[in-house]
VMD Tcl script that draws the C-alpha trace (Angstrom):
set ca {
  {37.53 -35.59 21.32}
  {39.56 -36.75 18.21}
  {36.69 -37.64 15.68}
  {36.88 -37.54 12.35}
  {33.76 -37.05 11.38}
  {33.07 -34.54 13.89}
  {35.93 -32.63 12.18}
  {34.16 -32.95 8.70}
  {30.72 -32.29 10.06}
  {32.40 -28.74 11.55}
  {34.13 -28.32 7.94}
  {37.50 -28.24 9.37}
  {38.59 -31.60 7.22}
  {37.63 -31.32 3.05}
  {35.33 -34.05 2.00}
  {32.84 -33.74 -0.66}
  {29.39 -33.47 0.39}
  {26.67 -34.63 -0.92}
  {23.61 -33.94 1.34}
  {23.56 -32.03 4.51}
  {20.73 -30.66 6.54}
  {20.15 -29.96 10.59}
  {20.57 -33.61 11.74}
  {22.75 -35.18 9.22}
  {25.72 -34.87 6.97}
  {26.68 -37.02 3.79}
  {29.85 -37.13 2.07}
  {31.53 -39.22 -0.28}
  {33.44 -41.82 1.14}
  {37.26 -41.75 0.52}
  {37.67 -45.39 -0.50}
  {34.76 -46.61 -2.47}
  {33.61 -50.07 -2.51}
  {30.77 -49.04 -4.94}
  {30.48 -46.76 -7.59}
  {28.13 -44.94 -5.64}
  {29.08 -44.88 -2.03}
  {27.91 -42.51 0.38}
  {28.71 -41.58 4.86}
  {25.49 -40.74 6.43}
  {26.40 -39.26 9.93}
  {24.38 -38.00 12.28}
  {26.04 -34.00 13.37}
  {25.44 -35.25 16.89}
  {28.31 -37.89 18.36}
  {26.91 -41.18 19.59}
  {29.91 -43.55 19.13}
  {27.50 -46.35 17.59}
  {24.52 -48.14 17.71}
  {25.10 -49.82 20.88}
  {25.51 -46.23 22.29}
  {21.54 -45.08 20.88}
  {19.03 -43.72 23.32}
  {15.38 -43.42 22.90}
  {16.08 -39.26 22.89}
  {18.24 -40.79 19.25}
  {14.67 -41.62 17.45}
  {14.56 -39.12 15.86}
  {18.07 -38.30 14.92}
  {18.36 -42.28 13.39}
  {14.97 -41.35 11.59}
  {16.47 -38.62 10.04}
  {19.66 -40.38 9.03}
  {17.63 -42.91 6.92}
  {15.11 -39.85 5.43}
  {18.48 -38.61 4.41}
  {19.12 -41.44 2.89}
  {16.21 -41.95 1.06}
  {16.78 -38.36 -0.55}
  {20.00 -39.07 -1.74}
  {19.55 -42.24 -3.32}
  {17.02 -40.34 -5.43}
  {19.05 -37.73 -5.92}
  {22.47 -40.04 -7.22}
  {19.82 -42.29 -9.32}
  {19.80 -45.20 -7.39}
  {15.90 -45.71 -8.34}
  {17.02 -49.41 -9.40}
  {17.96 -50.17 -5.41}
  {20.83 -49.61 -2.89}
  {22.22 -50.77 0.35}
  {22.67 -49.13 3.24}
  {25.42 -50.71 5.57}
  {25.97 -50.19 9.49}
  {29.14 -51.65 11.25}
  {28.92 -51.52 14.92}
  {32.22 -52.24 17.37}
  {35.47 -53.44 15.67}
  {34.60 -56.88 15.15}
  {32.36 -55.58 12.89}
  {35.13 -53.57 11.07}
  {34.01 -50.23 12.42}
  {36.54 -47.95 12.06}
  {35.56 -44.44 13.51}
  {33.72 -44.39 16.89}
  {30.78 -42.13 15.50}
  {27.73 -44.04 14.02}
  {27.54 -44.01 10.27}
  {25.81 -45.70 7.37}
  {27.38 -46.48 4.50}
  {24.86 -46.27 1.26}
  {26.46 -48.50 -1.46}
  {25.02 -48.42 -5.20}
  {25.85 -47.96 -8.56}
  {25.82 -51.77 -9.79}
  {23.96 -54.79 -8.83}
  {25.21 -55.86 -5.47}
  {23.41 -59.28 -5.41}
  {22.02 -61.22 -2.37}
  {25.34 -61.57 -0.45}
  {26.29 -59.00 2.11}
  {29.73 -59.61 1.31}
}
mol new
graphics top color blue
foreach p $ca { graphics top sphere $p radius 0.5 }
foreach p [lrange $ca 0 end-1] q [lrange $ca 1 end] { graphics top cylinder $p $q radius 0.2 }
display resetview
């Protein structure tokens, strides 16, 4: 399996990590939209949303948990979004399920 995020996950490709615990992994991500804007991936591989199981619960539970710590812990206490793309019409990129958690700035009431 050629995944990229299972390669930063193991450590074997730099990134700089932000959170990490026994579910979930957070790194910077290497093109920012945002000036805050942060990977949330699960350590296990599901290739996306569509791919969840109900034995996933927990794992998506801790993903967003995860997320709530690190938005407290980059500031964020004015609000943030947290993005998931799922299949390439949706522009995702890497076949592991990730969240993207934008902040920083005011992002308004438009997705994009």
């Amino acid at each position: 399996m050629d995944c990229v995020f299972c390669e930063i996950i193991k450590g074997n490709i730099p990134s700089t990590k932000v959170y990490e615990d026994e579910y979930v992994t957070a790194f910077n991500d290497l093109n920012p939209q945002t000036p805050v804007h942060v990977l949330i991936v699960p350590k296990k591989h599901i290739a996306s949303v569509n791919e969840l199981t109900e034995d996933d619960a927990l794992i998506i539970g801790k993903v967003f948990l995860a997320a709530k710590k690190i938005a407290e812990q980059l500031g964020l206490e004015s609000g943030y979004r947290i993005i998931n793309n799922c299949g390439a019409d949706a522009g995702q990129t890497v076949m592991h399920v990730h969240f993207h958690l934008l902040g920083g700035r005011k992002l308004g009431e438009k997705i994009i």
